[in-house]
C-alpha atoms as one frame of an Amber mdcrd trajectory, in Angstrom:
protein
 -76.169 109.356  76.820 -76.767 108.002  73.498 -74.396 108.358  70.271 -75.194
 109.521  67.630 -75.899 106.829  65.414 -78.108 105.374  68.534 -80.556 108.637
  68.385 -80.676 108.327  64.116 -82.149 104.559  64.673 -84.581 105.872  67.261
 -85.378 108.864  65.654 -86.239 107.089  62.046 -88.373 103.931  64.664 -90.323
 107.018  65.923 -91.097 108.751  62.556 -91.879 105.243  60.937 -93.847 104.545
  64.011 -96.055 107.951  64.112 -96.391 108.184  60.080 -97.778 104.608  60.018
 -99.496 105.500  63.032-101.488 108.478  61.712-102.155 106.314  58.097-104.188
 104.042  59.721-105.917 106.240  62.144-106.877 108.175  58.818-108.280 105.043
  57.247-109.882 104.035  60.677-111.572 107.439  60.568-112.615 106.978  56.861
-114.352 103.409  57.562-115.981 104.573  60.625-117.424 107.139  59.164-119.316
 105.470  56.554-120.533 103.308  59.624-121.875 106.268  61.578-123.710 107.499
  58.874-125.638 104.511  58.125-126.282 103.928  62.154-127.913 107.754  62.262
-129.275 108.359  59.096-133.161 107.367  60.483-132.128 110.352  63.431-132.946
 113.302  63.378-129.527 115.061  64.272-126.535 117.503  63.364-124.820 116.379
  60.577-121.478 116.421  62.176-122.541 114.323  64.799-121.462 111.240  62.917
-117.830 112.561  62.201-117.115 114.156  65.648-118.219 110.627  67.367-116.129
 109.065  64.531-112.614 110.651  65.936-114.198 109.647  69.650-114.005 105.575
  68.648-110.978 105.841  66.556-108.578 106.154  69.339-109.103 102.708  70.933
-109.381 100.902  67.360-105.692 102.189  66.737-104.617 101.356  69.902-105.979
  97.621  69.505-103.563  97.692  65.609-101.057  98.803  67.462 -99.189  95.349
  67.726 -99.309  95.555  63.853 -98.386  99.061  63.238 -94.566  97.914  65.344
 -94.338  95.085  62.922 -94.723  97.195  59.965 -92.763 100.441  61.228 -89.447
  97.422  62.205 -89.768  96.260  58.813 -89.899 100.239  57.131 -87.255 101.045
  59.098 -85.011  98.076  58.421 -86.165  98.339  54.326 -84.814 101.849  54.606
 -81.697 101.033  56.171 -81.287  98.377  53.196 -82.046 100.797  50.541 -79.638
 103.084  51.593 -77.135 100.704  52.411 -76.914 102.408  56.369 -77.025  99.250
  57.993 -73.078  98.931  57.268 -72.276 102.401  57.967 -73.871 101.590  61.007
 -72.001  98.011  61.669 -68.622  99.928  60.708 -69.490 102.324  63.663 -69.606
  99.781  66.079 -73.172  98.728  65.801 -73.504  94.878  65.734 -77.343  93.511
  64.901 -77.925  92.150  68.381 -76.950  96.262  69.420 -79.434  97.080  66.818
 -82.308  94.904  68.055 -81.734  95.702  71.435 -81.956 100.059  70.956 -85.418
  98.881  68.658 -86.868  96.822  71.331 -86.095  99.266  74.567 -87.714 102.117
  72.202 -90.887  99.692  71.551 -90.984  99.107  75.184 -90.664 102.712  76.334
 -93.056 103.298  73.684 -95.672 100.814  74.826 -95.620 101.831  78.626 -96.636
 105.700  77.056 -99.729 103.845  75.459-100.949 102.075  77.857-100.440 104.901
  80.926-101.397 108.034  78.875-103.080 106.763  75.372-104.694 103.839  76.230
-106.724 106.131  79.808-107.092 108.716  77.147-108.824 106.414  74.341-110.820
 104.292  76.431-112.292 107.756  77.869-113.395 108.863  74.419-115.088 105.225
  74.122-116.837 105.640  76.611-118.241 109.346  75.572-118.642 107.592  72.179
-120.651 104.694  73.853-122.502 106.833  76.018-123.929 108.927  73.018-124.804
 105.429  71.064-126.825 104.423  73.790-128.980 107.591  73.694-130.072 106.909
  69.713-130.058 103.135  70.246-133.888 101.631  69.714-132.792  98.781  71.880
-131.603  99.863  75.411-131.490  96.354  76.497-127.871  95.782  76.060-126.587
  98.419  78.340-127.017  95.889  81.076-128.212  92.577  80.000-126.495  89.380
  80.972-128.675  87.282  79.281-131.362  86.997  76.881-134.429  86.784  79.854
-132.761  90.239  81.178-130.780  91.743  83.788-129.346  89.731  87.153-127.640
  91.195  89.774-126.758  89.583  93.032-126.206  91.813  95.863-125.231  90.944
  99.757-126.320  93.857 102.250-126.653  93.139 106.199-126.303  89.482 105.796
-128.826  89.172 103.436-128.381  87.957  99.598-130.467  89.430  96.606-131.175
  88.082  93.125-132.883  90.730  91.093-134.490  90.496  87.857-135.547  93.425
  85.184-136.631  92.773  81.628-134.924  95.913  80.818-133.701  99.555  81.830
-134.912 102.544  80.763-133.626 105.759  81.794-133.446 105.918  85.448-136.019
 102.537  86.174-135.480  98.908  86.124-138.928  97.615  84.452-140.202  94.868
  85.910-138.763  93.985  88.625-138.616  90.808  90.529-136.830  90.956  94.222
-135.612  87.412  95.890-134.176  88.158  99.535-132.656  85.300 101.047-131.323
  84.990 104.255-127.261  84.002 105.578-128.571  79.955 104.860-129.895  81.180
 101.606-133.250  80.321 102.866-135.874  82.633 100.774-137.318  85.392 103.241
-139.834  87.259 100.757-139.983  88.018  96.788-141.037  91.600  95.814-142.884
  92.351  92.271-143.139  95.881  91.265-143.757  97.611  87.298-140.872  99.463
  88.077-138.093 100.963  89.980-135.907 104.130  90.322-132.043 102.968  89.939
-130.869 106.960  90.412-129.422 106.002  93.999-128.604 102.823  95.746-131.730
 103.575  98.395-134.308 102.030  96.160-137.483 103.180  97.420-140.343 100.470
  96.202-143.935 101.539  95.825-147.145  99.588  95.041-145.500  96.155  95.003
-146.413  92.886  95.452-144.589  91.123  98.187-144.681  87.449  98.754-143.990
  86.067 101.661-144.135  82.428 103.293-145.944  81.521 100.038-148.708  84.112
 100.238-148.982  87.190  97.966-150.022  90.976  99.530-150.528  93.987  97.655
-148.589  96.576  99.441-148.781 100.186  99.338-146.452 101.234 101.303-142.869
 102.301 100.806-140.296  99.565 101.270-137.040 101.092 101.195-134.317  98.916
 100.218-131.019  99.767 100.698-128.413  97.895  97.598-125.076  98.226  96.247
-126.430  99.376  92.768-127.246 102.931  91.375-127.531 103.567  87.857-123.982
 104.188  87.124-123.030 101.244  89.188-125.400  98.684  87.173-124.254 100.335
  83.454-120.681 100.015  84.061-120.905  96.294  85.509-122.037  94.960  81.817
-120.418  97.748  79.855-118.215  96.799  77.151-114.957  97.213  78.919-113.084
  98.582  76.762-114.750 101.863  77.618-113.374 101.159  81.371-109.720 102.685
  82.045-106.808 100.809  83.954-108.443 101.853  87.338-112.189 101.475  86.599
-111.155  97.606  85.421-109.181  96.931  88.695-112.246  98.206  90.491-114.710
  96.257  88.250-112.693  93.410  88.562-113.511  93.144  92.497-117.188  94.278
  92.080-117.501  91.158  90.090-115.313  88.990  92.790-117.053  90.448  95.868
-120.382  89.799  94.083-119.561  86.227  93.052-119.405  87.040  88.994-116.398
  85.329  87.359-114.172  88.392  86.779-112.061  85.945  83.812-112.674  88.278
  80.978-111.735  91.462  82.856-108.850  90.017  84.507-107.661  88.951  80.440
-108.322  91.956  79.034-106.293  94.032  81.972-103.598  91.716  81.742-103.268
  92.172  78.088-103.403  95.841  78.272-100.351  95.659  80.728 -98.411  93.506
  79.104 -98.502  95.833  75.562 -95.094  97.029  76.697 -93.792  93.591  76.262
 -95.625  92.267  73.393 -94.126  95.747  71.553 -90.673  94.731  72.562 -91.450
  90.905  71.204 -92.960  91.959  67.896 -90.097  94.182  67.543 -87.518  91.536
  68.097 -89.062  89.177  66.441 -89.826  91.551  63.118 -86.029  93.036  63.202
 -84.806  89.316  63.221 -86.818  87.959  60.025 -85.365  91.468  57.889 -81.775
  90.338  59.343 -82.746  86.688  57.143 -84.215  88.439  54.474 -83.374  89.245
  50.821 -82.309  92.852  50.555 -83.325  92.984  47.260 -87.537  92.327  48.614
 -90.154  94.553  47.450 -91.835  97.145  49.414 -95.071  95.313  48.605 -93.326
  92.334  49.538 -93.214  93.581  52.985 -95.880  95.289  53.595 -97.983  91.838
  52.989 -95.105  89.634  54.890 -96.354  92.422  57.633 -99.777  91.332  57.339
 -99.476  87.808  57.526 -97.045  88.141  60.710-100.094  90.298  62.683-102.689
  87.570  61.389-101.093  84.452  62.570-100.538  86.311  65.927-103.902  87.423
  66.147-105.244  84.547  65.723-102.720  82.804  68.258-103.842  85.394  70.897
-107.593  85.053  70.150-107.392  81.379  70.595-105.463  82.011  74.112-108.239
  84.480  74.863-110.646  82.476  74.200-109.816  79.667  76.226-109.122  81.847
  79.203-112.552  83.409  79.116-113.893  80.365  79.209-112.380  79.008  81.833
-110.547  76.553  79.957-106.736  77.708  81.091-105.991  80.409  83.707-105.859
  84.129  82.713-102.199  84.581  83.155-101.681  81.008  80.853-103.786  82.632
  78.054-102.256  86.269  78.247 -98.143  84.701  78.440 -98.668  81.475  76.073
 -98.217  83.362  72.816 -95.656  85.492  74.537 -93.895  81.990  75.080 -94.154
  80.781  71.544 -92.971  84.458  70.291 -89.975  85.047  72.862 -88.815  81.105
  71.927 -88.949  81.735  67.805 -87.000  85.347  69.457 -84.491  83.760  70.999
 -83.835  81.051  68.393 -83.555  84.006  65.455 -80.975  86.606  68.094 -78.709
  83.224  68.134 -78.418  83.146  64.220 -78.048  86.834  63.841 -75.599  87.367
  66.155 -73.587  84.419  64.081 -73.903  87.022  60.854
């Protein structure tokens, strides 16, 4: 299946890959730490708390450095090879440097479609435990479901009818002060109800003591109007959570909860497409990252690098957050602002394989 000298390069990618891996999940725990404390040291709580939520946020955090941490294992890799002087007991076996490139980036790939099936479900999971607990020390519950700075809006549609809610805020199982539009199929308003508060534990809201207006005049009612929604509690929190707590299948199903209920679904569709594309961004930086040590001095510094590493994962940060950015905003399509820097990076790719394959 594989020769020899194939399994050594993929066996010294994968420790390179997994020891650089583990570094910075070590310093992400070490950082986060110092956060936690500061967040609960005015709670009263278990003093492990803030170190057992610690290793539930870390997860995600490394998987979002990931791109980085395949830049930097390519380059350790390649700096041992040079060191050693392997990489022409490797050529003399019948290795050329496009055969090279090509075992690295099918190992990136294979790698990247085990992080975003098993580690990326896995870590997003834990984000959401971590999340969860957050919310329950928080002094200000209003951002586990406000879309804007006057409160919560949701717009439903049940048996023809459209409604526009309002709530200042949640708390617990109640929206506070709540203010009910109803329109009809025309989106003619039929009646407005006004109550202090309502129960959010099922999607059969059951309103007491309201005020219900109607053909412009106000009645106090005190019966029950039952009105059955789309939303329960768990619905409403996970429709403005930060999505990154959300797994592959939660975001495909948030993503059509926000298309059936009219919300742009931009950001969710960005942030699912990047997630599935990890695979080949892995492959790209790989690629890319094995091409530039092919050009480089083998005589380079560790240090040297380590920081050439660093600027690599900035510029392409940046690159993708401008992309991003743009497609959130509605500037450029989704799929435009996920495959543009994948563009830029497979044309410098392609452009580097043709010299090294000269060499």
């Amino acid at each position: 299946m594989f020769k020899t000298y194939e399994k050594y390069i993929i066996k010294n990618f994968l420790n390179k890959f997994l020891t650089i891996s583990l570094i910075f999940f070590s310093l992400i725990i070490i950082l986060s730490i110092l956060e936690e404390i500061s967040f609960f040291k005015k709670v009263e709580i278990n003093f492990l708390t803030p170190y057992l939520i610690t290793l539930l946020s870390a997860p995600i955090t490394l998987f979002e450095i990931f791109p980085f941490i395949f830049l930097l294992s390519t380059q350790f890799l390649f700096y041992d090879l040079f060191k050693k002087d392997e990489l022409n007991l490797l050529k003399a076996n019948g290795l050329s440097n496009i055969k090279i490139i090509k075992i690295l980036s099918y190992s990136s790939f294979l790698i990247g479609i085990f992080t975003v099936l098993i580690f990326y479900n896995i870590a997003s999971k834990l984000k959401f435990f971590y999340t969860d607990i957050k919310n329950n020390y928080s002094e200000d519950k209003r951002y586990l479901a406000v879309v804007t700075d006057s409160g919560l809006w949701l717009k439903d549609e049940v048996n023809e009818e459209t409604l526009i809610i309002k709530a200042n805020n949640i708390n617990d199982d109640y929206l506070v002060e709540v203010i009910i539009n109803i329109f009809d199929s025309n989106f003619n308003l039929k009646k407005t109800i006004q109550s202090d508060k309502k129960n959010i534990s099922n999607n059969l809201w059951k309103i007491q003591d309201s005020d219900v207006t109607e053909k412009n005049i106000t009645k106090k009612n005190s019966e029950t109007i039952i009105l059955q929604t789309n939303f329960d509690k768990e619905k409403i929190n996970s429709l403005f959570s930060n999505i990154s707590t959300l797994n592959l299948l939660e975001l495909l199903n948030l993503k059509k909860d926000y298309e059936n209920l009219g919300y742009s679904s931009n950001e969710i569709k960005i942030h699912l497409m990047s997630i599935l594309s990890t695979p080949i961004l892995y492959s790209l930086l790989t690629i890319l990252s094995a091409i530039i040590m092919f050009n480089m001095s083998k005589n380079r510094s560790l240090f040297f690098h380590v920081i050439f590493g660093v600027l690599m994962s900035v510029i392409i940060y940046y690159m993708n957050f401008i992309f991003n950015s743009l497609g959130n905003n509605g500037k450029i399509s989704a799929i435009t602002s996920i495959f543009m820097p994948f563009l830029c990076i497979s044309i410098i790719a392609i452009i580097g394989l043709v010299k090294v394959n000269e060499k």
